[in-house]
C-alpha positions in Angstrom: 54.0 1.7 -39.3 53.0 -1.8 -38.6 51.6 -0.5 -35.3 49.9 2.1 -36.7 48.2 -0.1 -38.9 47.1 -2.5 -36.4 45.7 0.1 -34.3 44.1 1.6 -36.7 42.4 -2.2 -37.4 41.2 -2.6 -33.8 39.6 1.0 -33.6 37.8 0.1 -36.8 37.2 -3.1 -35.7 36.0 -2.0 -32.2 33.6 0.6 -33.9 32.0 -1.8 -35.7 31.2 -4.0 -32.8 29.8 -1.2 -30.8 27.6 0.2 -33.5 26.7 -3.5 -34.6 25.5 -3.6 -30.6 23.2 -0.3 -30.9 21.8 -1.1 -34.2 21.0 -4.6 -33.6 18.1 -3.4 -30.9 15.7 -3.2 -32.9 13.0 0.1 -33.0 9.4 -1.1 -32.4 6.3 0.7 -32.7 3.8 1.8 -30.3 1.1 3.5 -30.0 1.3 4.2 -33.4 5.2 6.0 -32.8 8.5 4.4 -33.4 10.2 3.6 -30.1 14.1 4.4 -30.9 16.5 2.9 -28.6 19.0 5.5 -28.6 15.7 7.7 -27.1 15.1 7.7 -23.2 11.9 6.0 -21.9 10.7 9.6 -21.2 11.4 10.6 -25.1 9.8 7.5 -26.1 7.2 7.6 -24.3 5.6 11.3 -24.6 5.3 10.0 -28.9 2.6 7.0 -28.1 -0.7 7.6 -28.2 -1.6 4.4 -26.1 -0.1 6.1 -23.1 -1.1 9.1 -22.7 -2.4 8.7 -19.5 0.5 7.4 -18.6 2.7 10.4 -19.7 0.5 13.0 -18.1 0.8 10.6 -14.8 4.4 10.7 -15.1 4.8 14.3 -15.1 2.2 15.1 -12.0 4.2 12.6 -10.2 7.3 14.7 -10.7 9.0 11.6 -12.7 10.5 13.3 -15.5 13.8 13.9 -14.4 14.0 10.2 -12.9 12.9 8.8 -16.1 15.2 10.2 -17.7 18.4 9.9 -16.1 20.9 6.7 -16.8 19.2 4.0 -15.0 19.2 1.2 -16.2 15.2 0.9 -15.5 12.7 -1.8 -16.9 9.1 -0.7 -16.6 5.4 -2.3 -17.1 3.8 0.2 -18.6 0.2 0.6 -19.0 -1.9 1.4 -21.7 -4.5 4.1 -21.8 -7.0 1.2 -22.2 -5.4 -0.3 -18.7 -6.6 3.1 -16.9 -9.7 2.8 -17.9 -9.9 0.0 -16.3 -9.8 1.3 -13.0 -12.8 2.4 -11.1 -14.2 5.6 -12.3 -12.8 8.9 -10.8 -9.8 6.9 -10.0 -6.9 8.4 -12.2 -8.5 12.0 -12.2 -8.0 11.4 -8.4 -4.8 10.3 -8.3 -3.8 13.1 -10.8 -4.9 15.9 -8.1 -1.6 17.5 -6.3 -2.7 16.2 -3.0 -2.6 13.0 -3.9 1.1 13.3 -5.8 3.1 11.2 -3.1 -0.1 7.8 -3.7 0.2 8.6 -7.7 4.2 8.4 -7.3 3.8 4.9 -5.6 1.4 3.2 -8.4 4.0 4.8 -10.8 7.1 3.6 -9.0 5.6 0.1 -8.7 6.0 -0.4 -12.5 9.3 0.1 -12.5 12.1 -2.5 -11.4 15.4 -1.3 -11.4 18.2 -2.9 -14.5 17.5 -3.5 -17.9 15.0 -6.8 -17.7 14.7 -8.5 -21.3 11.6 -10.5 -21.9 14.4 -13.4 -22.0 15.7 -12.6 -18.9 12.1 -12.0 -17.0 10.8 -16.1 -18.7 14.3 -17.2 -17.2 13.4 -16.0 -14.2 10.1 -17.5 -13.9 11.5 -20.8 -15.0 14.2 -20.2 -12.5 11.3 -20.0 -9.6 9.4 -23.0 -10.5 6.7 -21.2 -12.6 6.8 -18.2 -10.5 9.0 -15.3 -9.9 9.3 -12.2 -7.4 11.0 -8.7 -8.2 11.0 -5.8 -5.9 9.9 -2.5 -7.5 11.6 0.9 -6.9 8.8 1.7 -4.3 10.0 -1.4 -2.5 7.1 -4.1 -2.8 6.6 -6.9 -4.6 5.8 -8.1 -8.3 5.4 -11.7 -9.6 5.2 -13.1 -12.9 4.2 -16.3 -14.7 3.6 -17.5 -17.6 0.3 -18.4 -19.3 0.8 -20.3 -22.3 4.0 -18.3 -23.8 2.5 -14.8 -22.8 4.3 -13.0 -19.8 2.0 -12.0 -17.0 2.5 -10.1 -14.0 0.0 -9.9 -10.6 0.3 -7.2 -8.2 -0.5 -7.0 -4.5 -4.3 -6.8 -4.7 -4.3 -10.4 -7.4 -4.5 -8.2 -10.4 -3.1 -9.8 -13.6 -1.6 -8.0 -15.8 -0.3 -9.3 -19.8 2.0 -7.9 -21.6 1.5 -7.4 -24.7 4.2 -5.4 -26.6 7.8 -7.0 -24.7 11.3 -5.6 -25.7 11.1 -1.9 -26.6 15.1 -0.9 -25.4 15.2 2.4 -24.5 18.7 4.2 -23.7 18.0 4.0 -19.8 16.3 0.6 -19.9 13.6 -1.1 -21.3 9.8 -0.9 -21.5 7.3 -3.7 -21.4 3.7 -2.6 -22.4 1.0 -4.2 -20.0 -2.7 -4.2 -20.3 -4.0 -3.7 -16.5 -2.9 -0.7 -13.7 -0.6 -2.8 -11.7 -1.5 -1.7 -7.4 0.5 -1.6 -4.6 -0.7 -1.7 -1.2 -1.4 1.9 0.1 
């Protein structure tokens, strides 16, 4: 009976610290739509209105399915206002189906594989001496610094990118909104 008892205490116990765990990431809003983090960055994602750009990209690209799956992934994503941005023509371009294997490369550029915290990317950059390098899943580099206590990130071609919304867990990862197209050599 005693055993029984205790058993029972630990699986109680143990529940409570893995709910505790899910509940204690906190759902943030963006693009006017609660970002759950029991939802996958795909499921998150398609509710924002600040990336719908983004979303349709992701699906031309063939990304879904990636996006999806169990990563864990962190990704810089950019706002609508970030496409615009670019020179005009340029995302109805890359959106064309000849062009799916150059869209798939920006897309795959803003994503670094594991589950990066805001914590864990300012640690890094401390770590480097003010600087630090990732490699994204399409196998070039990122770098981030810090200007004041906002996160930035350059690219390839010297473009800066801030981000602005940091921390929205997902179930496969995590998302940091940026405010710029971050570009990969091509």
């Amino acid at each position: 009976m005693k055993t029984r008892n205790l058993f029972f205490t630990m699986l109680v116990a143990l529940v409570m610290v893995a709910t505790t765990q899910v509940f204690a990431q906190e759902t943030k809003m963006v693009g006017g739509a609660a970002m759950y983090p029991t939802k996958n960055i795909v499921e998150n994602a398609v509710n924002s209105k600040d990336h719908t750009t983004l979303v349709a990209a992701v699906k031309a690209a063939g990304l879904v399915e990636t996006l999806q799956g169990e990563g864990p992934f962190t990704v810089l994503a950019p706002t609508n206002a970030a496409f615009e941005k670019l020179p005009e023509g340029t995302v109805a371009n890359l959106l064309k189906p000849e062009n799916k294997k150059a869209l798939k490369g920006v897309l795959t550029y803003h994503v670094i594989a594991g589950k990066n915290s805001a914590a864990a990317i300012i640690q890094d950059i401390k770590d480097g001496g003010g600087i630090a390098e990732w490699t994204t899943v399409n196998g070039q580099k990122l770098w981030g610094m810090l200007d004041g206590d906002m996160v930035q990130i350059k690219d390839q071609a010297g473009n800066v990118a801030t981000v602005t919304i940091a921390d929205v867990n997902q179930s496969n990862g995590v998302i940091h909104v940026v405010d710029t197209v971050l570009l990969p050599e091509m």
